[in-house]
C-alpha positions in Angstrom: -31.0 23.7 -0.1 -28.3 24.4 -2.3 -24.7 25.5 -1.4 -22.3 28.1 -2.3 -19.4 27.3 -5.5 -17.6 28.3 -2.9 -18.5 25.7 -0.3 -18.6 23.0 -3.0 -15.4 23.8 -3.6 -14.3 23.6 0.0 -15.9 20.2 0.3 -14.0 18.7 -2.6 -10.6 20.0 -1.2 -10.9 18.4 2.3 -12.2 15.2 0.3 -8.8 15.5 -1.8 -7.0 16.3 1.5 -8.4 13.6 3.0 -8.1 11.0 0.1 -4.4 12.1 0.3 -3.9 11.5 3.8 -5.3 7.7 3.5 -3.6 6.9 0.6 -0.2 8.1 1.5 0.7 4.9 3.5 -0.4 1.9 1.0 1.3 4.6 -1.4 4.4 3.9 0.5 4.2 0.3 1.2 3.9 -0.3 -2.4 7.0 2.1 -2.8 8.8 0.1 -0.2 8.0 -3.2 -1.4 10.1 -2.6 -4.3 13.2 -1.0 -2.8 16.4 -3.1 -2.6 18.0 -4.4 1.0 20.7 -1.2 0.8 17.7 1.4 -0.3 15.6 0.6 2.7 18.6 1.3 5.4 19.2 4.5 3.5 19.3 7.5 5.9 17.6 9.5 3.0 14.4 7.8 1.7 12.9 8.4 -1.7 9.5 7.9 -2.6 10.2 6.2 -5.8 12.7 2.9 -5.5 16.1 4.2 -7.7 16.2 0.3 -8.8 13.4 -1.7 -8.4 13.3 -5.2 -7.2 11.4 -8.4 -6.8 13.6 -9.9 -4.5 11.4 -9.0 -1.6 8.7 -10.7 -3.0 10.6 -13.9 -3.8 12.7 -14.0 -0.1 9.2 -14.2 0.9 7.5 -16.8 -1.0 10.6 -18.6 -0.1 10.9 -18.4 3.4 7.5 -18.5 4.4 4.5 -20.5 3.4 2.8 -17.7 2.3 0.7 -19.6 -0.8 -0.5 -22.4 2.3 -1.6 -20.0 4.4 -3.5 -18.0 1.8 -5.1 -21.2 0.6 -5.7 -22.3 4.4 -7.4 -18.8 4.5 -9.9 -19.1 1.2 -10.8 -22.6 2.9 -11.6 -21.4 6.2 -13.9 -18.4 4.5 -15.8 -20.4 2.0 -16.1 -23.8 4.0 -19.2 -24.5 5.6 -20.5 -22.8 8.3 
């Protein structure tokens, strides 16, 4: 049974569509990951950060024992069952 160009065509824009709509929020967490302390209280939010920054990633690794837990976690998932 073959379809229509038509409905191919169909099919392939509600994949896009739907592509789209799951990719918008890592998309935006990866947007938001990089914004500065003042960017992220802005009352107008851009989609791309106007001067990217690390920080966030090293306030983290700092404050929390992120690299233990992640270890903690490979551990627990290969360890013996």
């Amino acid at each position: 049974m073959r379809t229509s160009t038509g409905a191919r065509a169909g099919q392939y824009a509600a994949l896009v569509a739907y592509l789209v709509f799951l990719g918008f929020p890592l998309l935006w967490l990866i947007s938001t990951a990089f914004k500065s302390p003042r960017e992220l209280g802005s009352l107008h939010p851009t989609w791309m950060p106007r001067h990217p920054t690390l920080d966030n990633f090293r306030q983290a690794f700092d404050e929390q024992p992120l690299l233990h837990a992640a270890s903690n976690s490979l551990l627990a998932a290969l360890g013996p069952r």
